[in-house]
C-alpha positions in Angstrom: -69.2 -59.4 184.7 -72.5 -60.7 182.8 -70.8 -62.6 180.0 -69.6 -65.3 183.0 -72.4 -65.4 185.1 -74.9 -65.7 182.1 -73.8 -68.8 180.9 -75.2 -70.5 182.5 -79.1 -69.1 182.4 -78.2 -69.3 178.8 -77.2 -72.5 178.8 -80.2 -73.5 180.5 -82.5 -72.1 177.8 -80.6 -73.4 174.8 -79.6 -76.5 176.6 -77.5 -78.4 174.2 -75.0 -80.5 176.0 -71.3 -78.5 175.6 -69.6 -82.0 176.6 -70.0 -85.6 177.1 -72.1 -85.6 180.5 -71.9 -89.1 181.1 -72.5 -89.4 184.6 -76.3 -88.9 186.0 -76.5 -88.0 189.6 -80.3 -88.2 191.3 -80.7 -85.3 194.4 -81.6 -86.0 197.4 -80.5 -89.4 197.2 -83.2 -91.0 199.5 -85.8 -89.6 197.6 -85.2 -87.9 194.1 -86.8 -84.8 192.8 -84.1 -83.7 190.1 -82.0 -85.3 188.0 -78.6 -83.7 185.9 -75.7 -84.8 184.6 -71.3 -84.3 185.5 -68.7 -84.9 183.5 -67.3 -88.7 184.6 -64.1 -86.7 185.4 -65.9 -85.0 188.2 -65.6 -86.2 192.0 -68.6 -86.2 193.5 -69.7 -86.6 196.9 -73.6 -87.6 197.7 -75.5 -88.5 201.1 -78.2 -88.2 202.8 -77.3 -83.9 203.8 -76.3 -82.9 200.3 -74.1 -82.8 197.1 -70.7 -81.6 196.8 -68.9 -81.4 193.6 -65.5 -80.5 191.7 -63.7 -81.3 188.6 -61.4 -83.5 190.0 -59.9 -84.4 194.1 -57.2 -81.9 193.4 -59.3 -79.1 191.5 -61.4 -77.2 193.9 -61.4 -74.0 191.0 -65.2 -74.9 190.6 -67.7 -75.8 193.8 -70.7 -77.5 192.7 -73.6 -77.9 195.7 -76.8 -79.1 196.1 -78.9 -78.9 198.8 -83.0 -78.6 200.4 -83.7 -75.3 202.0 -86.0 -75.1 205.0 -87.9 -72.4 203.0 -91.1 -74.2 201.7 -92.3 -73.7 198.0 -94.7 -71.3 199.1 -92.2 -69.0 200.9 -89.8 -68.0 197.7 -88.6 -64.7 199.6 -87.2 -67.2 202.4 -85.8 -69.2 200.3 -83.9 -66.5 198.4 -82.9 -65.2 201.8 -82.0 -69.1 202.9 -79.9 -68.8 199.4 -77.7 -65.7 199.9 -76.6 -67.1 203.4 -75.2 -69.8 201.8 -72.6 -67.5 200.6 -72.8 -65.3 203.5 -69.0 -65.6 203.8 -68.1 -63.7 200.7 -67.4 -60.1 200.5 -68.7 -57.2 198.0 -71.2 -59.3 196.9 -72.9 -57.6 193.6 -76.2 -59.7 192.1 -77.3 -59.4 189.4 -80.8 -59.3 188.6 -83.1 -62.5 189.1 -83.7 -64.8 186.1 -86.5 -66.6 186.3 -87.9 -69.7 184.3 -89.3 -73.0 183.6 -87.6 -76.3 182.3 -88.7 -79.7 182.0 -91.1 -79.6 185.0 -89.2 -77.6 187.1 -89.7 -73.7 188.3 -86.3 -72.1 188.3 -84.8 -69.0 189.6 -81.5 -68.1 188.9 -79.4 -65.4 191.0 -75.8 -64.6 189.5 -73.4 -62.9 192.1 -69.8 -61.8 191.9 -68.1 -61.1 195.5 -65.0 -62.3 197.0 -63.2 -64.6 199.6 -59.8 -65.0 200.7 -59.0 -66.3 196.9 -59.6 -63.5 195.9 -62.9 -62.8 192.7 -65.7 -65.3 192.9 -68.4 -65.9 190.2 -71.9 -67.4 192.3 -74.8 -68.8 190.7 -77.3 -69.4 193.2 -80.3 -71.6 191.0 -83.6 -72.4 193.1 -85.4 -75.2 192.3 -89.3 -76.1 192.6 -90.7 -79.0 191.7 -94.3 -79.5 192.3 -95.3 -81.7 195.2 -92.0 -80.6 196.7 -92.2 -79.5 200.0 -89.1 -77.2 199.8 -87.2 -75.9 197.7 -83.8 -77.6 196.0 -80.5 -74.5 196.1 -77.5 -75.7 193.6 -74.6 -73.4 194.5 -71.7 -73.5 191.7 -68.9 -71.3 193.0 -65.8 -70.5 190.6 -62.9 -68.7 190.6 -62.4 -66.8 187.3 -60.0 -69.3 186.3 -62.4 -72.0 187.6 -65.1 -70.7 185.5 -62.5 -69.8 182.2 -61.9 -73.6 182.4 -65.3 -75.0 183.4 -67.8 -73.3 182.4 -69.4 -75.5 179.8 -69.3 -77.7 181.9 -70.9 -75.6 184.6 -73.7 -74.5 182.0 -74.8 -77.8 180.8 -74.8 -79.2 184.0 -77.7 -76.6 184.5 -79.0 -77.7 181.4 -79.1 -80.7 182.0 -81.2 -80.6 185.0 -84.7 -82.3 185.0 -87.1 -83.1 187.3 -87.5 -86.6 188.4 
Protein backbone atom coordinates (compact mmCIF):
# COMPACT_ATOMS: atom_id res chain seq x y z
CA UNK A 1 0.00 0.00 0.00
CA UNK A 2 2.92 2.57 1.02
CA UNK A 3 5.15 2.08 -2.06
CA UNK A 4 2.14 3.94 -4.28
CA UNK A 5 1.02 6.44 -2.00
CA UNK A 6 4.67 7.44 -1.03
CA UNK A 7 5.67 8.60 -4.22
CA UNK A 8 4.69 11.15 -4.13
CA UNK A 9 5.98 12.69 -0.51
CA UNK A 10 9.08 11.30 -1.96
CA UNK A 11 8.89 12.87 -4.95
CA UNK A 12 8.30 16.07 -3.27
CA UNK A 13 11.51 15.85 -1.18
CA UNK A 14 13.82 14.74 -3.95
CA UNK A 15 12.00 16.76 -6.50
CA UNK A 16 13.74 16.03 -9.80
CA UNK A 17 11.37 16.28 -12.60
CA UNK A 18 10.45 12.39 -13.81
CA UNK A 19 9.08 13.97 -17.25
CA UNK A 20 8.97 16.93 -19.44
CA UNK A 21 6.40 19.25 -17.39
CA UNK A 22 5.99 21.71 -19.79
CA UNK A 23 2.90 23.27 -18.97
CA UNK A 24 2.80 25.79 -15.79
CA UNK A 25 -0.62 26.23 -14.34
CA UNK A 26 -1.02 29.37 -11.57
CA UNK A 27 -3.98 28.40 -8.63
CA UNK A 28 -6.44 30.28 -7.98
CA UNK A 29 -6.39 31.90 -11.17
CA UNK A 30 -7.66 35.38 -10.06
CA UNK A 31 -5.13 35.57 -7.59
CA UNK A 32 -2.07 33.08 -7.46
CA UNK A 33 -0.52 31.62 -4.48
CA UNK A 34 1.12 28.34 -5.99
CA UNK A 35 2.50 27.51 -8.98
CA UNK A 36 3.34 23.59 -10.61
CA UNK A 37 3.69 22.16 -13.58
CA UNK A 38 1.37 19.15 -15.99
CA UNK A 39 2.53 17.33 -18.62
CA UNK A 40 1.18 19.39 -22.05
CA UNK A 41 -0.72 16.11 -22.65
CA UNK A 42 -2.87 16.76 -19.67
CA UNK A 43 -6.50 18.50 -20.03
CA UNK A 44 -6.89 20.84 -17.69
CA UNK A 45 -9.77 22.72 -16.61
CA UNK A 46 -9.19 26.23 -14.51
CA UNK A 47 -11.76 28.96 -13.21
CA UNK A 48 -12.59 30.99 -10.81
CA UNK A 49 -14.06 27.68 -8.23
CA UNK A 50 -11.10 25.37 -8.79
CA UNK A 51 -8.76 22.94 -10.88
CA UNK A 52 -9.64 19.83 -12.41
CA UNK A 53 -7.19 17.62 -14.14
CA UNK A 54 -6.52 14.26 -16.16
CA UNK A 55 -4.13 12.80 -18.52
CA UNK A 56 -6.12 13.24 -21.40
CA UNK A 57 -10.44 13.96 -22.26
CA UNK A 58 -10.73 10.24 -22.48
CA UNK A 59 -8.39 9.17 -19.37
CA UNK A 60 -10.11 9.85 -16.18
CA UNK A 61 -7.56 6.78 -14.49
CA UNK A 62 -5.95 9.84 -12.61
CA UNK A 63 -8.13 12.99 -10.94
CA UNK A 64 -6.04 15.84 -10.27
CA UNK A 65 -7.86 18.82 -7.99
CA UNK A 66 -7.14 21.85 -6.63
CA UNK A 67 -9.11 23.87 -4.53
CA UNK A 68 -9.32 26.77 -1.25
CA UNK A 69 -10.76 25.32 1.88
CA UNK A 70 -12.84 27.44 4.12
CA UNK A 71 -10.50 26.26 6.97
CA UNK A 72 -8.12 29.30 7.68
CA UNK A 73 -4.30 28.78 8.15
CA UNK A 74 -4.74 28.97 11.68
CA UNK A 75 -7.38 26.20 11.96
CA UNK A 76 -5.17 23.06 10.38
CA UNK A 77 -7.52 20.43 12.29
CA UNK A 78 -10.50 22.00 10.10
CA UNK A 79 -8.84 22.00 7.31
CA UNK A 80 -7.81 18.27 7.55
CA UNK A 81 -11.46 17.59 8.46
CA UNK A 82 -12.52 20.09 5.27
CA UNK A 83 -9.90 17.58 3.40
CA UNK A 84 -11.27 14.08 4.20
CA UNK A 85 -14.83 15.29 3.14
CA UNK A 86 -13.59 15.79 0.00
CA UNK A 87 -13.43 12.19 -0.44
CA UNK A 88 -16.27 11.58 1.83
CA UNK A 89 -17.75 9.30 -0.99
CA UNK A 90 -15.19 6.50 -0.80
CA UNK A 91 -15.47 3.50 1.27
CA UNK A 92 -12.84 1.61 3.74
CA UNK A 93 -10.83 4.42 3.74
CA UNK A 94 -7.26 3.51 5.42
CA UNK A 95 -4.70 6.69 5.95
CA UNK A 96 -1.80 6.51 6.39
CA UNK A 97 0.01 8.57 8.69
CA UNK A 98 0.55 12.52 8.11
CA UNK A 99 3.66 13.69 6.33
CA UNK A 100 4.48 16.91 7.00
CA UNK A 101 7.03 19.43 5.44
CA UNK A 102 8.31 22.46 3.84
CA UNK A 103 9.15 23.35 0.17
CA UNK A 104 9.98 26.36 -1.59
CA UNK A 105 7.95 28.73 0.69
CA UNK A 106 5.22 26.60 1.14
CA UNK A 107 4.04 24.49 4.54
CA UNK A 108 2.88 21.12 3.40
CA UNK A 109 0.92 18.32 4.72
CA UNK A 110 0.49 15.29 3.01
CA UNK A 111 -2.27 12.57 3.93
CA UNK A 112 -2.08 9.25 1.69
CA UNK A 113 -5.37 7.15 1.81
CA UNK A 114 -6.48 3.99 0.04
CA UNK A 115 -10.42 3.34 0.05
CA UNK A 116 -12.75 2.54 -2.60
CA UNK A 117 -15.67 3.62 -4.96
CA UNK A 118 -17.84 1.99 -7.38
CA UNK A 119 -14.36 1.30 -9.54
CA UNK A 120 -13.44 -0.48 -7.31
CA UNK A 121 -9.34 0.38 -5.21
CA UNK A 122 -8.52 4.07 -5.01
CA UNK A 123 -5.07 5.50 -4.08
CA UNK A 124 -5.89 9.38 -2.40
CA UNK A 125 -3.26 11.87 -1.66
CA UNK A 126 -4.85 14.68 0.05
CA UNK A 127 -1.64 17.57 0.13
CA UNK A 128 -2.57 20.81 2.21
CA UNK A 129 -1.06 23.75 1.28
CA UNK A 130 -0.06 27.06 3.41
CA UNK A 131 1.46 29.77 2.05
CA UNK A 132 2.05 32.69 4.30
CA UNK A 133 -0.20 35.69 3.98
CA UNK A 134 -2.80 33.06 2.80
CA UNK A 135 -5.90 33.35 4.38
CA UNK A 136 -6.80 29.63 3.80
CA UNK A 137 -5.54 26.86 3.04
CA UNK A 138 -4.93 25.42 -0.81
CA UNK A 139 -6.25 21.04 -0.82
CA UNK A 140 -4.77 19.30 -4.16
CA UNK A 141 -6.67 15.95 -4.41
CA UNK A 142 -5.01 13.38 -6.92
CA UNK A 143 -7.26 10.32 -7.06
CA UNK A 144 -6.01 7.18 -9.04
CA UNK A 145 -7.03 3.92 -9.73
CA UNK A 146 -4.21 1.43 -9.32
CA UNK A 147 -3.82 1.31 -12.94
CA UNK A 148 -4.18 5.14 -12.96
CA UNK A 149 -1.37 5.38 -10.64
CA UNK A 150 0.90 2.21 -12.34
CA UNK A 151 0.66 4.56 -15.40
CA UNK A 152 0.88 8.07 -13.93
CA UNK A 153 2.53 8.18 -11.22
CA UNK A 154 5.63 10.22 -12.16
CA UNK A 155 3.81 12.23 -13.41
CA UNK A 156 1.63 12.51 -10.30
CA UNK A 157 4.95 12.90 -8.13
CA UNK A 158 6.55 15.60 -9.98
CA UNK A 159 3.58 17.46 -10.35
CA UNK A 160 3.90 17.65 -6.43
CA UNK A 161 7.37 18.37 -6.89
CA UNK A 162 6.99 20.78 -8.85
CA UNK A 163 4.80 22.88 -6.72
CA UNK A 164 6.02 26.39 -5.59
CA UNK A 165 4.66 29.16 -4.03
CA UNK A 166 4.00 32.17 -6.05
Amino acid sequence: MKSPLLLCLATLLAAPLAFSADKAIDFPKAAPLVTFSLPDSWVVDLDDEGLMATPTKDDDSVIVEMSELEAGLDSFDAAVKEAKETVSEFKNMKYDEMQKGEKDGLGIAILNAEGEDENGKAFINLVLLAKPGAKEFILLSCISSKEGSDKHGAAIGALIGSIKAR
